[in-house]
C-alpha positions in Angstrom: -28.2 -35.2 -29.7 -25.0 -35.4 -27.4 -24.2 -38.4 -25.3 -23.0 -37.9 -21.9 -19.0 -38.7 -23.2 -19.0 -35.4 -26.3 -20.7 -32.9 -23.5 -17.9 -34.2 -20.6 -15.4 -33.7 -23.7 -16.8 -30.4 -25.0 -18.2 -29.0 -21.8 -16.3 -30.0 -18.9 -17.0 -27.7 -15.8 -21.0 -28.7 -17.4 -20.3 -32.2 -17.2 -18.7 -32.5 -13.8 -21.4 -30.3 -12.6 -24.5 -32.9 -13.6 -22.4 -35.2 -12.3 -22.2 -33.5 -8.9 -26.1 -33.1 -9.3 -27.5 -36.7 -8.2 -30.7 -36.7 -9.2 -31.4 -33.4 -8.5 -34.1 -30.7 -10.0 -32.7 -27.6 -11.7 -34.4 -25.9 -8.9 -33.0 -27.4 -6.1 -29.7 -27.2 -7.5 -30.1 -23.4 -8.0 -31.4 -22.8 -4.6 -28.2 -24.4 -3.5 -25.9 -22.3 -5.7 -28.1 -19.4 -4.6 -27.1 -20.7 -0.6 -23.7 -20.5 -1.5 -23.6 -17.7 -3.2 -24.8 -15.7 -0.5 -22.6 -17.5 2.5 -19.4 -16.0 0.1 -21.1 -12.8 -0.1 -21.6 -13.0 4.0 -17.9 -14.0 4.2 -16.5 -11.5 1.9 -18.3 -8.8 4.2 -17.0 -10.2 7.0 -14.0 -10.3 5.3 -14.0 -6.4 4.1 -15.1 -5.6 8.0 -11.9 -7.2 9.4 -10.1 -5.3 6.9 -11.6 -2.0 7.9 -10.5 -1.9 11.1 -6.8 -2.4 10.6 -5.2 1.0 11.2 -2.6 2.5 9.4 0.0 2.0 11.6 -0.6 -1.8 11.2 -0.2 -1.7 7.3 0.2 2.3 6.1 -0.1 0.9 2.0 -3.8 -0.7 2.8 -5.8 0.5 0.2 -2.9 2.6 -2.2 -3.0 2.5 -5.4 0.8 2.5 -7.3 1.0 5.1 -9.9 2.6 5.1 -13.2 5.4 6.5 -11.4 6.0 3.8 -8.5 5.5 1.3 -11.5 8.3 2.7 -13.8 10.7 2.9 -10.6 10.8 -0.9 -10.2 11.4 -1.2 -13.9 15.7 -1.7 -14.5 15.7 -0.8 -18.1 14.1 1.5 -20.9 12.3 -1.4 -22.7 11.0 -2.9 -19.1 9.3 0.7 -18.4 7.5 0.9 -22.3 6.1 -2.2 -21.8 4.6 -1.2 -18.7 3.1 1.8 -20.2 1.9 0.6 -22.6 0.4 -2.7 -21.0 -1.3 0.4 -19.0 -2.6 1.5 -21.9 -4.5 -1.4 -23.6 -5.8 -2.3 -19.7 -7.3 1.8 -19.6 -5.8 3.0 -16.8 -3.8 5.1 -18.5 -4.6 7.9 -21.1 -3.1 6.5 -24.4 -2.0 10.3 -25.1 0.0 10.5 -21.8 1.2 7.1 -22.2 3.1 8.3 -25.5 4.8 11.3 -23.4 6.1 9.2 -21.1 7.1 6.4 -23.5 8.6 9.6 -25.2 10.1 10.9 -21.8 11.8 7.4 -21.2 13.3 7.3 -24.9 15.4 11.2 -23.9 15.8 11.1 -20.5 15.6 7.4 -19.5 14.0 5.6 -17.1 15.9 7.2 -14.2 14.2 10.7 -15.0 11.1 9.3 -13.3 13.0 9.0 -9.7 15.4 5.7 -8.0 15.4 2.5 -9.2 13.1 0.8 -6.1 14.8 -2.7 -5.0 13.0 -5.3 -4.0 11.8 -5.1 -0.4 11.3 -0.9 -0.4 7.9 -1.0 0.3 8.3 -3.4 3.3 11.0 -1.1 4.3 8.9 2.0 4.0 6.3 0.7 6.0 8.6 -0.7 8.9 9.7 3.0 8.7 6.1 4.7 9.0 5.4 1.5 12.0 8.0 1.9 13.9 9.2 6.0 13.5 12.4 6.8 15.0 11.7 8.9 18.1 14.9 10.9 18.0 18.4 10.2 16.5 21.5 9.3 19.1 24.1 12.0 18.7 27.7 11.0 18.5 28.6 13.1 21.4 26.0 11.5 23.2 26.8 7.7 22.5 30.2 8.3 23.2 29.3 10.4 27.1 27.1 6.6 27.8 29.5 4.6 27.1 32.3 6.6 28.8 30.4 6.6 31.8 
């Protein structure tokens, strides 16, 4: 048998839990965690509704999903982009046999092949740019007629 002291030792999250209990049945305490578990669920779906409704002119990246690509343009060096791939790799979302053609492709042509290096702040940038579109571009000759009266 365990006294109180070895579980809190050994089991912590178990221990602070009875503790939280007071007295209470294993019931009752489940039809509380069952309570809770559903106001979550009621506020992640509240949650997922607000999200819905925001256009794509309030955020035009809601919901994209970077590819290998956008990932290997942030990286600065050869060795940054292989261990991206191949962190890609173990997590399965990419194919281990296209993983080693673009580990390959980095080792010819170098990172660069796969497009600019991306600076912090270009996807803030991009999507000022797809918010707020230029309507039409000044013309020199036209600048210069405004100011000149």
């Amino acid at each position: 048998m365990f006294d109180f002291e070895e579980i809190e030792e050994v089991f912590t999250a178990l221990a602070r839990e009875l503790k939280n209990a007071k007295g209470k049945t294993l019931e009752e305490l489940l039809r509380e965690k069952e309570k809770q578990d559903r106001l979550k669920a009621k506020m992640l779906e509240e949650q997922v509704s607000e999200d819905a409704n925001v256009s794509p002119q309030q955020d035009p990246f809601r919901g994209y999903d970077p590819t290998v690509t956008d990932f290997l343009q942030r990286c600065r060096t050869e060795e940054e982009g292989i261990e991206i791939v191949t962190f890609l790799i173990k997590q399965k979302e990419l194919d281990e046999q296209e993983g080693r053609a673009i580990i390959e492709q980095i080792r010819e042509k170098g990172i660069r092949s796969f497009g600019e290096y991306r600076r912090s702040g270009y996807y803030d940038k991009q999507a000022r740019r797809k918010q707020f579109p230029r309507t039409h571009k000044i013309r020199k000759k036209d600048s210069e007629h405004e100011l000149l009266g």
